[in-house]
C-alpha positions as CSV (number, residue, x, y, z in Angstrom):
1,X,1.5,6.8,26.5
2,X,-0.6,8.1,29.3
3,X,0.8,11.8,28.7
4,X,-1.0,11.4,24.9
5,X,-4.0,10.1,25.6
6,X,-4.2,13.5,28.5
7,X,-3.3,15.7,26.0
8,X,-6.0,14.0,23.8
9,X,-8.7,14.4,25.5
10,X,-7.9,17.9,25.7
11,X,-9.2,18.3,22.3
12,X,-12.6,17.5,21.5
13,X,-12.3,16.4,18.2
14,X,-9.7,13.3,19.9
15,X,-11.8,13.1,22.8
16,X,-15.5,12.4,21.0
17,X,-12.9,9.6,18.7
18,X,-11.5,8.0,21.7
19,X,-15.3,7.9,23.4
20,X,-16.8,6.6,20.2
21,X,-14.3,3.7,19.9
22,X,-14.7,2.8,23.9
23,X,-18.7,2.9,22.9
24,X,-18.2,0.5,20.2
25,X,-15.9,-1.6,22.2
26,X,-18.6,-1.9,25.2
27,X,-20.8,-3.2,22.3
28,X,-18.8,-5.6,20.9
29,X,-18.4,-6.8,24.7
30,X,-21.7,-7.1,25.2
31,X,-22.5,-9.1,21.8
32,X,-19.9,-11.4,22.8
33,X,-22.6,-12.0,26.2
34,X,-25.7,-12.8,23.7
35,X,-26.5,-16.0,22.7
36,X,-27.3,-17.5,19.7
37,X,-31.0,-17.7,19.7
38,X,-31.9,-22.2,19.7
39,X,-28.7,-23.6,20.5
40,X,-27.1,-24.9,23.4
41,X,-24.2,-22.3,24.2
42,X,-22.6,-24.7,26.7
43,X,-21.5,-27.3,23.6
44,X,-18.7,-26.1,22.2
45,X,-17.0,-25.7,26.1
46,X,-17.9,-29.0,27.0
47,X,-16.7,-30.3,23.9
48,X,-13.5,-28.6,23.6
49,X,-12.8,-29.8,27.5
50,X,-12.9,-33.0,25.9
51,X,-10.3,-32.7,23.3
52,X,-6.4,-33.9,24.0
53,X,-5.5,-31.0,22.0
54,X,-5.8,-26.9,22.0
55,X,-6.6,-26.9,18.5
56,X,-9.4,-24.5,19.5
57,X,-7.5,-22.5,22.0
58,X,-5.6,-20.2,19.7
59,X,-9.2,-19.0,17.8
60,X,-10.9,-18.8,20.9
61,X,-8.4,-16.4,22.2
62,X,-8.8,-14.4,19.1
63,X,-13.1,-13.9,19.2
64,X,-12.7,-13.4,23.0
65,X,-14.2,-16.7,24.4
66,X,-17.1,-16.4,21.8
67,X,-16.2,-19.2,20.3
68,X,-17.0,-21.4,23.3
69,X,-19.6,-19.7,25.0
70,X,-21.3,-19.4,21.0
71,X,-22.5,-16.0,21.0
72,X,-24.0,-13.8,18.1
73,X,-20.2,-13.0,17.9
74,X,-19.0,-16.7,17.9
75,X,-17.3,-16.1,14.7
76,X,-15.4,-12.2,15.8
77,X,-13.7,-10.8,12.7
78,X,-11.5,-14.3,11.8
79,X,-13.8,-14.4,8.2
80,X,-12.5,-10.7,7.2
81,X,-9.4,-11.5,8.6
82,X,-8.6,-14.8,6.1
83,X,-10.9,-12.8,3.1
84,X,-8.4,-9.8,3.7
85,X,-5.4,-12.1,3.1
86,X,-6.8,-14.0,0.6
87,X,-7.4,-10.9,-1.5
88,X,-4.2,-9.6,-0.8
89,X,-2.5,-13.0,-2.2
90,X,-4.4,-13.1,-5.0
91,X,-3.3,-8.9,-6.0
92,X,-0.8,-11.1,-7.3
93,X,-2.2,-13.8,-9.2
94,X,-4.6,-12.0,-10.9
95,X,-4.0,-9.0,-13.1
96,X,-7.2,-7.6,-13.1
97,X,-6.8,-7.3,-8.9
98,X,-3.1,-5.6,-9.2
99,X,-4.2,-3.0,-11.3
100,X,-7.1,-2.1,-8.9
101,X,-4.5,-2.0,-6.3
102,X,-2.6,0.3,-8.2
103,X,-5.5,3.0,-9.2
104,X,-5.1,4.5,-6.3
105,X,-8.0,5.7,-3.4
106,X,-10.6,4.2,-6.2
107,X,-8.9,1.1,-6.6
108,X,-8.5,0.6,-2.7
109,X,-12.7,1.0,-2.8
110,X,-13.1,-1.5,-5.0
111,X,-10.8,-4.0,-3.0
112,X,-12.5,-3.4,0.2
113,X,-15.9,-4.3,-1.1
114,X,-14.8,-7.1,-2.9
115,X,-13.1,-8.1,0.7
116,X,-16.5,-7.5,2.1
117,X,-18.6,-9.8,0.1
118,X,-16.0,-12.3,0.6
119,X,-16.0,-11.7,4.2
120,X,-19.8,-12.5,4.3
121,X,-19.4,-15.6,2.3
122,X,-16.9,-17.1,4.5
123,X,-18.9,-16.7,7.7
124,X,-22.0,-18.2,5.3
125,X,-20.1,-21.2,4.7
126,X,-18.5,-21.3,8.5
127,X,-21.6,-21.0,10.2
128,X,-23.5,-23.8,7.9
129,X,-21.0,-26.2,8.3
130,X,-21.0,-25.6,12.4
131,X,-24.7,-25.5,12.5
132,X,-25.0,-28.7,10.2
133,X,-21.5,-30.5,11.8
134,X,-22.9,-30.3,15.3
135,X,-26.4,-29.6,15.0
136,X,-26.7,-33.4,15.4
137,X,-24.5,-33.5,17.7
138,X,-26.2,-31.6,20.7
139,X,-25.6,-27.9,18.9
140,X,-28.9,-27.5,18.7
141,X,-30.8,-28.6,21.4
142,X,-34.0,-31.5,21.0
143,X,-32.7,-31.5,17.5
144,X,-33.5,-35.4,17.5
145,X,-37.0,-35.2,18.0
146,X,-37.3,-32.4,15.8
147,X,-39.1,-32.1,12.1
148,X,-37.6,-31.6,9.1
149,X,-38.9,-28.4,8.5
150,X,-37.9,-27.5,12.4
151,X,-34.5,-28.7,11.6
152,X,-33.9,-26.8,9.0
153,X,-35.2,-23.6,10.7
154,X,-33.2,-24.4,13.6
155,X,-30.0,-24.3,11.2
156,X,-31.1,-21.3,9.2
157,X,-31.4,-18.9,12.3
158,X,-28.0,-20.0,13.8
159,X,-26.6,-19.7,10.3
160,X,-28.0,-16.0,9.7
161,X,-27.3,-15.5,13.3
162,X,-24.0,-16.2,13.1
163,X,-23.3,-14.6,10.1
164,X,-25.0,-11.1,10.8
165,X,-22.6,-11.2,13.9
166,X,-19.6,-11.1,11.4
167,X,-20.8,-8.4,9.4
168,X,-21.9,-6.1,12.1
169,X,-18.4,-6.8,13.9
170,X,-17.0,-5.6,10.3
171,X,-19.2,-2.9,10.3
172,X,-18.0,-1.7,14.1
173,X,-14.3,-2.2,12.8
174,X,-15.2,0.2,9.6
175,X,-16.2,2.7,11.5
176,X,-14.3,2.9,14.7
177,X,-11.4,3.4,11.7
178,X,-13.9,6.4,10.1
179,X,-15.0,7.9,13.2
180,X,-12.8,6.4,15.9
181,X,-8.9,6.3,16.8
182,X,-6.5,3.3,14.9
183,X,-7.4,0.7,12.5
184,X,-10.8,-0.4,13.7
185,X,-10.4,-4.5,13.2
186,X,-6.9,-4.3,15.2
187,X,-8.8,-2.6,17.9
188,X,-11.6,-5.1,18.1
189,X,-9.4,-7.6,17.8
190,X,-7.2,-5.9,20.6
191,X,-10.3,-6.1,23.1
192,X,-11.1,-9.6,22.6
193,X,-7.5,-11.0,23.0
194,X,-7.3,-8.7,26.3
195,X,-10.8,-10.1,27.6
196,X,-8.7,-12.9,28.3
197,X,-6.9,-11.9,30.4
198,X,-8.5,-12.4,33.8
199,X,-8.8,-15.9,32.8
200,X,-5.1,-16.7,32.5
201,X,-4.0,-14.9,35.2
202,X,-7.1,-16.9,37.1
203,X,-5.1,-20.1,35.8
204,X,-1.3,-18.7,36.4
205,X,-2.6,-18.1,39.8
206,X,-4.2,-21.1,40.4
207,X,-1.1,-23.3,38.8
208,X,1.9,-21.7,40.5
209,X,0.6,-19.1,43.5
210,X,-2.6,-20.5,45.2
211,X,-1.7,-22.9,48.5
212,X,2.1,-22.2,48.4
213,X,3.6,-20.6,51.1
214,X,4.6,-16.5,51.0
215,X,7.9,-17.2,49.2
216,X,7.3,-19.1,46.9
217,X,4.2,-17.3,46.1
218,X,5.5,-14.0,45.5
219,X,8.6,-15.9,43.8
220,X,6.5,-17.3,41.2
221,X,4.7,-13.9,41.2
222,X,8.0,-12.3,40.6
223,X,8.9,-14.5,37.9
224,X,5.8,-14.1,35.8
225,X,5.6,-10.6,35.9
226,X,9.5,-10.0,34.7
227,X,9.3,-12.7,32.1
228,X,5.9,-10.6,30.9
229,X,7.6,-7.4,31.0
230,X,11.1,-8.5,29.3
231,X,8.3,-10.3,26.4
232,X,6.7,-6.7,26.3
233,X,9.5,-4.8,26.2
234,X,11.1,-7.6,23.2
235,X,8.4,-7.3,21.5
236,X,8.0,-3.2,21.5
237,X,11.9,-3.1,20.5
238,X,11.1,-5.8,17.6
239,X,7.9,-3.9,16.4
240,X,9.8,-0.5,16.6
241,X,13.0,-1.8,15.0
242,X,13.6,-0.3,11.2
243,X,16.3,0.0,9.0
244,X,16.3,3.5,6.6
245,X,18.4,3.4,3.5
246,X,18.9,7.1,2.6
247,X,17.9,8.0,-1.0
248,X,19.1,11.0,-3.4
249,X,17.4,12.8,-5.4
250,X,19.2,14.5,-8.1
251,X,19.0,18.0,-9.7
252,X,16.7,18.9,-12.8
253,X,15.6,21.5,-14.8
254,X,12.1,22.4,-14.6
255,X,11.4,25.3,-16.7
256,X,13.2,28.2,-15.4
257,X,14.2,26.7,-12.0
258,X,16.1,23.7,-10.9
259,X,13.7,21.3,-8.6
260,X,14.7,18.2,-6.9
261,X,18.0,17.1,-5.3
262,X,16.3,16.4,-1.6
263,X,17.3,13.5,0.2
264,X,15.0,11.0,1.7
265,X,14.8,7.3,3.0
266,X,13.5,3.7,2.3
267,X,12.1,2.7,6.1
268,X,12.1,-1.1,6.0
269,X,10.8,-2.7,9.4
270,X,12.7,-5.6,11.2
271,X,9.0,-7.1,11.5
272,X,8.2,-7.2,7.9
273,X,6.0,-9.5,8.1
274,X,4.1,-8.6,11.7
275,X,2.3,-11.3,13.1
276,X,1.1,-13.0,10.1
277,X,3.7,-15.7,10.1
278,X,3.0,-17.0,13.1
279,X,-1.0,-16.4,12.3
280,X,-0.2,-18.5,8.8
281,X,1.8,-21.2,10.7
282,X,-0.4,-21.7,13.3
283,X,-3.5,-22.3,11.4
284,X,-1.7,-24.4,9.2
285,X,-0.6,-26.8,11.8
286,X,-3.8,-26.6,13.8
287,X,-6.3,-27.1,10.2
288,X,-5.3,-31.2,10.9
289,X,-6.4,-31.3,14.7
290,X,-9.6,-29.7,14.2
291,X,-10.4,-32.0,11.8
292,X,-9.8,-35.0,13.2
293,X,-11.3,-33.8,16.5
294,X,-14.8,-34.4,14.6
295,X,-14.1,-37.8,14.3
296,X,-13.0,-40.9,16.8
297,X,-9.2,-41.4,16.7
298,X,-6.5,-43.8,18.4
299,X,-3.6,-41.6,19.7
300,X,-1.6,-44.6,20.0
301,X,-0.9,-45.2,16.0
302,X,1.2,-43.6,13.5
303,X,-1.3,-41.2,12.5
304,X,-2.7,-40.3,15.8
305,X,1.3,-39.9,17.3
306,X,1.7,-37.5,14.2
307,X,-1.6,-35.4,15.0
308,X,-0.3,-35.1,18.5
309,X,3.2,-33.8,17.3
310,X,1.0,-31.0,15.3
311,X,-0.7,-29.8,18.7
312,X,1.6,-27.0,20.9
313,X,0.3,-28.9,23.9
314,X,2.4,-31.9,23.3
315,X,5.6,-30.0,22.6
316,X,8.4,-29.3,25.6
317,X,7.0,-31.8,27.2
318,X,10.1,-33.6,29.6
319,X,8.1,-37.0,29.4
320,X,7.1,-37.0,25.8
321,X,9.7,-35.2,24.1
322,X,9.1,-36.9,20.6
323,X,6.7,-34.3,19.9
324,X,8.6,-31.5,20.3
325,X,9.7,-32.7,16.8
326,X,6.4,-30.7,16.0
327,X,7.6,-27.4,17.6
328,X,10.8,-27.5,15.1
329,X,8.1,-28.1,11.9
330,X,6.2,-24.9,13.2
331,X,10.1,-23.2,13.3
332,X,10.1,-23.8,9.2
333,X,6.8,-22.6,8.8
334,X,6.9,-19.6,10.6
335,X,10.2,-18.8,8.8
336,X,8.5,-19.7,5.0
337,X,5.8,-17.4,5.8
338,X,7.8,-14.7,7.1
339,X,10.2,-14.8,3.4
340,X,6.9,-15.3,1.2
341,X,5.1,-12.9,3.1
342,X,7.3,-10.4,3.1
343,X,8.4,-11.1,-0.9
344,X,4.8,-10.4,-2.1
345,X,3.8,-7.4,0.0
346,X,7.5,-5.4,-0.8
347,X,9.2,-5.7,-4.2
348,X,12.5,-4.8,-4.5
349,X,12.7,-4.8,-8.6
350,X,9.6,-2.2,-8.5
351,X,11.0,-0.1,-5.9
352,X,14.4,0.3,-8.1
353,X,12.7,0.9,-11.2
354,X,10.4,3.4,-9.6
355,X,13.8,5.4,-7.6
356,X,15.0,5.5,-11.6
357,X,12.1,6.9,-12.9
358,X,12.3,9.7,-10.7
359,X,16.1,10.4,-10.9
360,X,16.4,9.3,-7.4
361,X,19.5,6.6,-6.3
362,X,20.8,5.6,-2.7
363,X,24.1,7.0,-2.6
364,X,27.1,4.4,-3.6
365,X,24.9,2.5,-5.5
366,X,24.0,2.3,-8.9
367,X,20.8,2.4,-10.4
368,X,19.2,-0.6,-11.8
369,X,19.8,-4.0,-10.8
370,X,23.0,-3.1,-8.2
371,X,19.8,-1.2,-6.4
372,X,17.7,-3.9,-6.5
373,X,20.2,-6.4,-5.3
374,X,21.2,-3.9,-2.8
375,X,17.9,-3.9,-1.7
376,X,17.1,-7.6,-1.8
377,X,20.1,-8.1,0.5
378,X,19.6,-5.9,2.9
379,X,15.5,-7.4,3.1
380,X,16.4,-10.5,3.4
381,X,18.7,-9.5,6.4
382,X,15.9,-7.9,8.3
383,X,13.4,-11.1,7.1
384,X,16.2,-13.2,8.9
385,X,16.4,-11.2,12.2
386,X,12.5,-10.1,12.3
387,X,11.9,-14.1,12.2
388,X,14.3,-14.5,14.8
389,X,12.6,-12.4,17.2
390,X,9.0,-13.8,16.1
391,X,10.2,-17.0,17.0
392,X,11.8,-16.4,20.2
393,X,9.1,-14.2,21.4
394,X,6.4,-17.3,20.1
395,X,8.2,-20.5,21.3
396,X,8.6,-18.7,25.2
397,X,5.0,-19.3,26.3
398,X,4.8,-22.8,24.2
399,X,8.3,-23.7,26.5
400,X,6.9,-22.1,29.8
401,X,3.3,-24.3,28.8
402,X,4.9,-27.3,27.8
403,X,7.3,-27.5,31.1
404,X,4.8,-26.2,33.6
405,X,1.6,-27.4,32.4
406,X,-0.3,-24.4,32.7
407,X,-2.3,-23.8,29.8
408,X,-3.1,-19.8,29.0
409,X,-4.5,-18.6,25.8
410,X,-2.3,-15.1,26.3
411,X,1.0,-16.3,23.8
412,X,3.4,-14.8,22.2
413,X,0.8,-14.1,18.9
414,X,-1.3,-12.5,21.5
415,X,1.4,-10.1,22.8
416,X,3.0,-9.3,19.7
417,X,-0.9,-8.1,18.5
418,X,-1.3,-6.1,21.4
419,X,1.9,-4.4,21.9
420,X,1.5,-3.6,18.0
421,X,-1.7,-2.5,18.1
422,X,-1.2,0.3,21.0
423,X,1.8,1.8,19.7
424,X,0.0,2.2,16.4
425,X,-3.3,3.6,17.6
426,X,-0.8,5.7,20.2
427,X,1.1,7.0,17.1
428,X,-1.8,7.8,14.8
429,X,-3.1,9.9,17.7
430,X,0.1,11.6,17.9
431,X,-0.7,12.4,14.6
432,X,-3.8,13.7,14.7
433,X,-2.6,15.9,17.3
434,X,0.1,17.3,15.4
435,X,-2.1,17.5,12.2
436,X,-4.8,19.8,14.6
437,X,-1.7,21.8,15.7
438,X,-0.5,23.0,12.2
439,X,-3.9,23.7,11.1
440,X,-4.4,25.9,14.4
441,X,-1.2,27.4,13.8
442,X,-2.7,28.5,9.8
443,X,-5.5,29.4,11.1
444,X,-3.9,32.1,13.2
């Protein structure tokens, strides 16, 4: 990795990318510093210490401690995040979407803007219902002896604050991908999961190293840091991990000449799915707790025991271990999401029909439905082990947490983003560097 990025910046086409990205990166840093202009940025941490739960833990780790210091960036890129896979599930519900996803570079156009109104919308209607949920509440601060007309200023500039934050963190991600190196909202969201960092190794530190003696300091030390690396390591191999099915082309007359007859492959990843089962399960579990963390609510009955069970922080627990009935809920979910997922962005019927079209077969198979159950079997293999390996590399840290009682926002989502995201932006540099070598080479 560090042999690329020399040999990048060798070339000054990579180089100005790589330096415009880092510039665009310092300022999203540095709008995660600014306040929101009239409201008390201390609230949300105060608030969240207060909560039994980490509900808000796993989308604070994503805007990069934003959320609870609420700056101009309070919100990152979560709202094109969700508006980028609603669109994509609804590619399949509605007709009039598929077909724009199948015209090609104009159709892609079309779906991005769309993405990008809905984008704005969904930070509209987050930011309104934060400003007007906990405006009341100490959000906003002397909002009790305030006006109406004060009141409803107050709300409108964190609103539009809040908001414009969004769209200009969209706006950095669109062009760090035009100008820059890798896909632009991976990288920013990259940056804010690693701003975290110092902080949980602050806490890991504290927890298991500070006030011991040597050997069991550099013990735990020593632990940590091979349990991190076997994780990183896991997770390259799982991210990495394909399956080809070779595919045959046969023979035709074109004219005069015979074309065709090259072989080829099918790459299907063991990580279909990437992180968004884990993303889907988790938000799904978590959509409960946040709610009732607005309102007053007795831990001790049926309903509170049941939100607690729905909390990570609660599972592995040795002295509460009914919880961890919560941990085996998440198991099904993230294994659902990981088979729907994966059924809706790769269709094996479509793939078959499209090899016969073009005379092409995978060899020992016949075209038609054998090649689309061929395929189907084969998917659902890799769903099966890609989940595996999502679950073992998610459930680690929630183990390690629930045992030790050290509570980090760096989890297994977390790694598997960051692993994923440098080997991408790694490989499309690579890329880039071969593409500049071929056209030097014509050029001579």
């Amino acid at each position: 990795m560090l042999k690329t990025l020399r040999d990048a910046f060798k070339i000054k086409e990579l180089r100005d990318r790589i330096i415009f990205t880092f510039l665009m990166l310092v300022v999203v840093r540095i709008g995660s510093l600014l306040p929101v202009p009239g409201a008390d940025t201390s609230y949300f941490a105060s608030f969240f210490a207060k909560q039994s739960g980490d509900a808000f833990n796993f989308f604070d780790a994503f805007t990069g401690g934003s959320f609870s210091n609420l700056s101009v960036f309070a919100l990152s890129i979560t709202p094109y995040i969700t508006s980028s896979i609603i669109i994509q599930l609804l590619t399949i519900a509605i007709p009039k979407l598929e077909e724009m996803q199948k015209e090609g570079e104009d159709g892609r156009k079309k779906l991005t803007q769309i993405t990008r109104y809905l984008t704005v919308a969904l930070a509209l209607i987050e930011s309104t219902a934060m400003a007007i949920g906990f405006g009341g509440s100490g959000l906003i601060a002397n909002y009790s002896t305030m006006g109406s007309v004060e009141k409803v200023l107050a709300i409108f500039i964190i609103v539009a604050a809040l908001t414009a934050g969004s769209a200009v963190l969209m706006w950095i991600g669109e062009r760090i991908t035009e100008k820059g190196v890798g896909n632009g909202i991976s990288i920013v969201l990259l940056i804010n999961i690693i701003s975290r960092a110092p902080d949980d190794i602050k806490t890991l530190w504290d927890q298991f190293i500070a006030g011991k003696t040597l050997a069991k300091g550099l013990l735990a030390a020593a632990i940590i840091v091979a349990v991190i690396i076997l994780m990183v390591v896991f997770v390259c191999v799982l991210q990495g991990g394909e399956r080809r099915i070779p595919v045959q082309y046969a023979q035709k007359v074109q004219g005069r000449r015979m074309v065709g007859g090259q072989s080829t492959n099918i790459p299907l990843k063991v990580n279909t799915a990437g992180v968004i089962p884990i993303i889907f399960a988790s938000s799904l579990m978590q959509f409960p707790v946040v709610i009732a963390s607005f309102f007053t609510i007795d831990y001790n009955t049926i309903g509170g025991k049941i939100l607690r069970g729905l909390s990570s922080s609660n599972w592995c627990k040795i002295s509460e271990p009914i919880y961890s009935i919560g941990l085996l809920v998440y198991i099904l979910l993230v294994v659902f999401f990981a088979y729907f997922y994966t059924s809706i962005t790769f269709n094996p019927l479509e793939v078959a029909n499209n090899m016969k079209k073009q005379g092409g077969f995978i060899p020992g198979i016949r075209p038609g439905k054998s090649t689309t159950d061929y395929l189907t079997s084969i998917l659902n293999y890799l769903i099966f082990i890609g989940v595996v390996g999502l679950i073992i590399v998610a459930i680690i840290p929630i183990i390690f947490t629930g045992l030790s009682g050290a509570t980090v926002s760096f989890g297994g989502t977390s790694l598997i983003i960051i692993v994923g995201v440098i080997l991408e932006t790694i490989k499309q540099i690579e890329s880039k560097m071969v593409v500049r070598n071929y056209k030097g080479f014509l050029n001579n």
